[in-house]
MDTraj code that builds the backbone (N, CA, C; nanometers):
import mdtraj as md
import numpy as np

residues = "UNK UNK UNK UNK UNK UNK UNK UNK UNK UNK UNK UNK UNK UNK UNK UNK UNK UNK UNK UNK UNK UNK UNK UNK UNK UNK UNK UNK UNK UNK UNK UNK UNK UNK UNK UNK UNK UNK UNK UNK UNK UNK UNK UNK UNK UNK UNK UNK UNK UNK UNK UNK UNK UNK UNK UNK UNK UNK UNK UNK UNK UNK UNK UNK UNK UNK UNK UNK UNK UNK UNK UNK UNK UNK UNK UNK UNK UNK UNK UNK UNK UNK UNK UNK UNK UNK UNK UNK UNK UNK UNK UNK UNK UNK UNK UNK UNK UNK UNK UNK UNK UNK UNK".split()
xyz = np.array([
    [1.3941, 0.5884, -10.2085],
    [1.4335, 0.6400, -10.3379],
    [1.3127, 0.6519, -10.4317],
    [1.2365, 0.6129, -10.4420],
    [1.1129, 0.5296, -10.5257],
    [0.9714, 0.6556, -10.4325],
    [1.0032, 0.7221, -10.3720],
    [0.9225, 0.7651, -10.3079],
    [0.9568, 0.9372, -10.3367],
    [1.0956, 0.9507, -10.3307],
    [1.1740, 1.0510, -10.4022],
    [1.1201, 1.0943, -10.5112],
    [1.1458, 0.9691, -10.5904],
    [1.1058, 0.9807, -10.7327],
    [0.9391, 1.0511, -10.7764],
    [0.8771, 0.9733, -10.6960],
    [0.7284, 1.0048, -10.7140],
    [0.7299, 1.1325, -10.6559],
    [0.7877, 1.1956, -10.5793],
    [0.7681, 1.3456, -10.5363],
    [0.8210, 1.4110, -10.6643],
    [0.9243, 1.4228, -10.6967],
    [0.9708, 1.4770, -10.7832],
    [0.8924, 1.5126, -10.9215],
    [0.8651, 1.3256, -10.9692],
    [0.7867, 1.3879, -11.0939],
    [0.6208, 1.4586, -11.0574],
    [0.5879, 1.4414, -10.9435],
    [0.4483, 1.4823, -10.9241],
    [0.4612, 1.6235, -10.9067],
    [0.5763, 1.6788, -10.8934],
    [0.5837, 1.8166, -10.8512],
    [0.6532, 1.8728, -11.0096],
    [0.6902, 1.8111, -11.0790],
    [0.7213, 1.8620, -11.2364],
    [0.5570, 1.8303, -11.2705],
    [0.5051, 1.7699, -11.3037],
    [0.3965, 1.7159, -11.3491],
    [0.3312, 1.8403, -11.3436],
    [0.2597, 1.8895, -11.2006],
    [0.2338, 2.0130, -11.1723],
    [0.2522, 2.1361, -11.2186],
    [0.3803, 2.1574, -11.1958],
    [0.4216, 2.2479, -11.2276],
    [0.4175, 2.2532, -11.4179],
    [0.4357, 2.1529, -11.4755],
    [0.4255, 2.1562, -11.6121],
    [0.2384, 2.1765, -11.6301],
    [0.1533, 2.1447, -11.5515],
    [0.0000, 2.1717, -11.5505],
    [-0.0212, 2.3365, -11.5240],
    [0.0845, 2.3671, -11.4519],
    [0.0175, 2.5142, -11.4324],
    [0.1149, 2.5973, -11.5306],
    [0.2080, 2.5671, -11.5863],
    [0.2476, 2.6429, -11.7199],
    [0.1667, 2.6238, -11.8195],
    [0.1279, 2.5253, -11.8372],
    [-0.0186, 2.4860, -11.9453],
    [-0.1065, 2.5908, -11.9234],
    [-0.1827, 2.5701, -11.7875],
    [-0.2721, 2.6428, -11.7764],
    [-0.2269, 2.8019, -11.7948],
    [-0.1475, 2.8444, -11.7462],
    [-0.0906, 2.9930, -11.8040],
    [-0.0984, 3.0485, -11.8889],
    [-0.0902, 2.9114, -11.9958],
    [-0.0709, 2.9747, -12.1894],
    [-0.2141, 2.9985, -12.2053],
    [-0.2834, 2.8780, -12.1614],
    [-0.4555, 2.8935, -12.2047],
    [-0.5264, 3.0000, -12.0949],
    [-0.4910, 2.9953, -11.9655],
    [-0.5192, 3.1461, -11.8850],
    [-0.4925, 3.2989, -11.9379],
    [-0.3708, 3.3214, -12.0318],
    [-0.3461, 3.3753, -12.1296],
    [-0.4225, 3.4225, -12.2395],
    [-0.4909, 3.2887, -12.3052],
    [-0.5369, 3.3343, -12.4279],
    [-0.7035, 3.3284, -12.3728],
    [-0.7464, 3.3024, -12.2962],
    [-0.9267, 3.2700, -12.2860],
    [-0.9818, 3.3304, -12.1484],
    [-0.8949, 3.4071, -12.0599],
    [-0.9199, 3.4226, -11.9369],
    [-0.8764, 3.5834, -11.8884],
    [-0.7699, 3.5720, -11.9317],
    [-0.7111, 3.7331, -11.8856],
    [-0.7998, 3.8522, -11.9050],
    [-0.8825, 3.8491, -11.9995],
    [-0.9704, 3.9662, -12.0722],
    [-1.0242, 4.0131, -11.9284],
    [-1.1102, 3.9597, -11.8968],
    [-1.1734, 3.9645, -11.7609],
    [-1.1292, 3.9509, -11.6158],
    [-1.0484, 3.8358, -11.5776],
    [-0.9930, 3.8056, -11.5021],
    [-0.8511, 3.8722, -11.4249],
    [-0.7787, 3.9571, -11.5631],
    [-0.6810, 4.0127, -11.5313],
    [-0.5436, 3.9119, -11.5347],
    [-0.4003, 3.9463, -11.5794],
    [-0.3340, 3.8331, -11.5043],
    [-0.2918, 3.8461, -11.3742],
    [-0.3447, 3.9229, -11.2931],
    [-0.3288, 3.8883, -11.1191],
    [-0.4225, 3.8221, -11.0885],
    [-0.5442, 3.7287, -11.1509],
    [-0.6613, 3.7149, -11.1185],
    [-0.7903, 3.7512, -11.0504],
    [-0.7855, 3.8899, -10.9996],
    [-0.8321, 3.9800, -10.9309],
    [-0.9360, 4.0733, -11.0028],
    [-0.9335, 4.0570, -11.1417],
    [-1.0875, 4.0529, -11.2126],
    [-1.0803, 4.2332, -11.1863],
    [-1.0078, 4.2792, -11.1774],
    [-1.0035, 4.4398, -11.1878],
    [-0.9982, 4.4929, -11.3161],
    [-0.9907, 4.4458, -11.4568],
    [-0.9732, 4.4810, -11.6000],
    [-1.1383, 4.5129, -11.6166],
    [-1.1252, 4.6308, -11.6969],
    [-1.2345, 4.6756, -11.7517],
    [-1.3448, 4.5967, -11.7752],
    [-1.3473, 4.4865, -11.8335],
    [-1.4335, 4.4086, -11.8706],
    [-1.4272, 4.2998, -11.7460],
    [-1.3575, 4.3251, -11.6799],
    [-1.3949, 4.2133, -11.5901],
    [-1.5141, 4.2902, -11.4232],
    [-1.4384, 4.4465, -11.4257],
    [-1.5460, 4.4734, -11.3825],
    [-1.7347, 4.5495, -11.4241],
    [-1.6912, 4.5158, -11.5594],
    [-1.7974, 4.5380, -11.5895],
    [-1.9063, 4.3816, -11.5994],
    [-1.8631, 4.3019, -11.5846],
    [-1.9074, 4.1697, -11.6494],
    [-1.9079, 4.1032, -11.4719],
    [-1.8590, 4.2188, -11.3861],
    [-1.8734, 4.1073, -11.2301],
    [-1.7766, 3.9995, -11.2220],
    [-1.6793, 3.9425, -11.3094],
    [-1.5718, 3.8683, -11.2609],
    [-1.5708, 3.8200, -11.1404],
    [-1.5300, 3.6778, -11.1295],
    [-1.4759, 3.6420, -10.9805],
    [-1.3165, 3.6956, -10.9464],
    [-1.3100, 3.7345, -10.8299],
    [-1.1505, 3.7331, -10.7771],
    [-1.0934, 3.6157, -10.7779],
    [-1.0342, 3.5538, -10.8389],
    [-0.9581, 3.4460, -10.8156],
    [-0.8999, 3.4164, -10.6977],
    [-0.8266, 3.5115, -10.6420],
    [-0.7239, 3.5362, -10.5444],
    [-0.8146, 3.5135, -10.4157],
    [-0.9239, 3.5343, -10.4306],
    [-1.0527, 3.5556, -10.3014],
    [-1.0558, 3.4103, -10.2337],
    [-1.0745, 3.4881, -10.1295],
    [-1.0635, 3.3110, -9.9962],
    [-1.2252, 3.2346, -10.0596],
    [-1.3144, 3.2885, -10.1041],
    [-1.4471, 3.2827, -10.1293],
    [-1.4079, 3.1450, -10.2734],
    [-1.3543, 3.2331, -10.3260],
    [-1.3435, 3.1339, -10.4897],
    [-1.2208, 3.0256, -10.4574],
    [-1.0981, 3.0738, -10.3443],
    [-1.0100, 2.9175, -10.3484],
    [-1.0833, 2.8567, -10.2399],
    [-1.1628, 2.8632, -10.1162],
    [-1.1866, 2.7816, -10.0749],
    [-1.2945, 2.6544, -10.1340],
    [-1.3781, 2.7153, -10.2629],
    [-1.4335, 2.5790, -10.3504],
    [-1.3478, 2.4913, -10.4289],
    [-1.4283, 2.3695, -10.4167],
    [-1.3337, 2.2307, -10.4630],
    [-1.3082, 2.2345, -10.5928],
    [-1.1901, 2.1370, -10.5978],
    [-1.1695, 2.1226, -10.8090],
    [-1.2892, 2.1212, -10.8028],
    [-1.3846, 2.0121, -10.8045],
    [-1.4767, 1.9546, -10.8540],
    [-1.5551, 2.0676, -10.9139],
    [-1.5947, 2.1565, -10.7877],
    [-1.6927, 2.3330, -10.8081],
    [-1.6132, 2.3620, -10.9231],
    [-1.5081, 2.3959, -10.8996],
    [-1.3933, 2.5046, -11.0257],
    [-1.3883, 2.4737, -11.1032],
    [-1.4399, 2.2685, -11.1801],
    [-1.3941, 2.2186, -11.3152],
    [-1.5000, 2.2555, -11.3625],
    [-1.6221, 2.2550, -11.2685],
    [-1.7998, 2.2662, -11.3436],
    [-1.7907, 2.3783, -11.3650],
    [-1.7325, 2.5013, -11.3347],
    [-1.7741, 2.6217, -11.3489],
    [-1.6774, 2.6611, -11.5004],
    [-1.5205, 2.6346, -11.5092],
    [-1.5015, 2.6169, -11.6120],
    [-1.5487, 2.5719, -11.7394],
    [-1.6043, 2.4099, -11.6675],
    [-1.6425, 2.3763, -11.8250],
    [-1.7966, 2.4458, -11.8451],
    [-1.8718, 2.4728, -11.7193],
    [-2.0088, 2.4792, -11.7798],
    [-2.0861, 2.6553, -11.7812],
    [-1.9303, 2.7052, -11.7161],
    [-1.9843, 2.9129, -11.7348],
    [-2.0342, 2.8930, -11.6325],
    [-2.0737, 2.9955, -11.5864],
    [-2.1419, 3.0650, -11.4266],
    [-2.2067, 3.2026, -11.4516],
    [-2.2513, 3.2510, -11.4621],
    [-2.3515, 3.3800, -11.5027],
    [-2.2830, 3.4690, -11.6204],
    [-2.2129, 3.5363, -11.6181],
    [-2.1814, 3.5973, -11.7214],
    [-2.0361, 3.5029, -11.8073],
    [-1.9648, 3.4031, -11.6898],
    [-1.8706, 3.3777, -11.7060],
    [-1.9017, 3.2628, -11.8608],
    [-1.8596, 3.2725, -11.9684],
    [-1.8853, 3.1480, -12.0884],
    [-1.8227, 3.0034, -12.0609],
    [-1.9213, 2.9104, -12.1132],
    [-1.8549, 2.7570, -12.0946],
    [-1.7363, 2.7506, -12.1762],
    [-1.6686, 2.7202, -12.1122],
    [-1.5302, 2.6234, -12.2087],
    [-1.5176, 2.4691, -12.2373],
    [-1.6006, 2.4032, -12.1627],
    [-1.6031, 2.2600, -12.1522],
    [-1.6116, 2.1910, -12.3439],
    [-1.6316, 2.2860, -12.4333],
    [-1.6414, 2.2390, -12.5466],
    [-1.5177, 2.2393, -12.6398],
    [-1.4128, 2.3787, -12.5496],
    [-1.3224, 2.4315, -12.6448],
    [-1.1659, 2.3300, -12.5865],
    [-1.1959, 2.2920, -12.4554],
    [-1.0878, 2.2720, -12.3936],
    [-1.1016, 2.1294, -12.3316],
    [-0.9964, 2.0421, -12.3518],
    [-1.0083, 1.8835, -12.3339],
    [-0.9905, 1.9243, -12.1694],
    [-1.0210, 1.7890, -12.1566],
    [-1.0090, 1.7525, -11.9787],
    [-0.9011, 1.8066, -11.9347],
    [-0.7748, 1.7820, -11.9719],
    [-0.6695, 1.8022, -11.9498],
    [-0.6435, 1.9473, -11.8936],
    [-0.6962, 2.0022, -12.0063],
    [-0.6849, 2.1895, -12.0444],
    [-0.6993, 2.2199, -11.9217],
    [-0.8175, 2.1974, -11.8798],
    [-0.8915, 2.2268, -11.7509],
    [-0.8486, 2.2295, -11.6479],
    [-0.7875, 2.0669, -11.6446],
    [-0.7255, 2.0321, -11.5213],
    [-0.5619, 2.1795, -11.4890],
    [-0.5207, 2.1633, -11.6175],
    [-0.4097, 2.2744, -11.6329],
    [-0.4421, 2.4163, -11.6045],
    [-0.5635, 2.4554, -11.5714],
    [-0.6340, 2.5680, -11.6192],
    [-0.6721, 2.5738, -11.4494],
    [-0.7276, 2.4753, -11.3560],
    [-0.7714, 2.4617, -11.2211],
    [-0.6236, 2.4897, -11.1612],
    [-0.5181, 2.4140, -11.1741],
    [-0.3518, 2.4362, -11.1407],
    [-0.3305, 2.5645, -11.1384],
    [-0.3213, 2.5915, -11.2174],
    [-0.2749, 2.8044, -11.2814],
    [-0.4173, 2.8966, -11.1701],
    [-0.5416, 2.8673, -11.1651],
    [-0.5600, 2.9243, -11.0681],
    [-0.5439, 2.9117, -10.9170],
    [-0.5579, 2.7793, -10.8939],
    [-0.4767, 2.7447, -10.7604],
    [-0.3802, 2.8080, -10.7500],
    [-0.3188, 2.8785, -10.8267],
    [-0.1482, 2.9426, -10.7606],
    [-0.1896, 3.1193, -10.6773],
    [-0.3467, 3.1367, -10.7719],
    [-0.3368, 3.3206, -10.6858],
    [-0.3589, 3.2544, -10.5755],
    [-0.4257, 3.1380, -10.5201],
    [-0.4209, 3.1297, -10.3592],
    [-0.3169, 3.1391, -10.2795],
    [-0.2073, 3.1113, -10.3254],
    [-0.0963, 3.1260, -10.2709],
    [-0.0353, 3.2348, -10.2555],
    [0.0763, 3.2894, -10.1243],
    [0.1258, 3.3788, -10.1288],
    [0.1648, 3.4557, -10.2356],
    [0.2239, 3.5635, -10.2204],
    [0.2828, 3.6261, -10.3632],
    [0.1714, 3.6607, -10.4880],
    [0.0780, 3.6245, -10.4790],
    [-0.0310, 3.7021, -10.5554],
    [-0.1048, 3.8100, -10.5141],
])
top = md.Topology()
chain = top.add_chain()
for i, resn in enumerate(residues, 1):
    res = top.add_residue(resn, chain, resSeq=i)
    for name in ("N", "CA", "C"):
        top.add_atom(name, md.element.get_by_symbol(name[0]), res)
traj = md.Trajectory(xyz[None], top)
């Protein structure tokens, strides 16, 4: 039962991390990125965007994906100033999902 439980809330937990990340994928990310994550929007191919969706960008670790968030990657800007740990973590969730089917 107790094991139940811990599935359950770990999978709300989640799922409440990647609705987070959605709102802030929304307001700081889409410009470029697109919301399919596929970085096909004007400015995203002008600016070189990563594909999100790309086996290339999900096969790197949180760890790669939190540094690149918080600290920018060539054209991409740091967020690590605008957005608490948390954000991030909510923000790594929401892209973890183009890896998945259905994107």
């Amino acid at each position: 039962m107790v094991i139940c439980i811990a599935l359950v809330a770990t999978a709300f937990s989640a799922r409440a991390a990647a609705d987070d990340g959605a709102a802030i994928f929304q307001q700081l990310c889409i410009a470029c990125h697109g919301s399919d994550g596929k970085a096909t929007t004007d400015m995203g191919k002008k600016v070189q965007a990563a594909d999100l969706t790309s086996k290339e960008v999900q096969q790197l670790s949180d760890s790669q994906l939190t540094k690149t968030i918080k600290n920018g990657q060539k054209k991409m800007p740091a967020f690590g100033d605008k957005l608490s740990d948390d954000d991030i973590k909510a923000v790594l969730a929401f892209v973890r999902q183009f890896g998945k089917s259905g994107h």
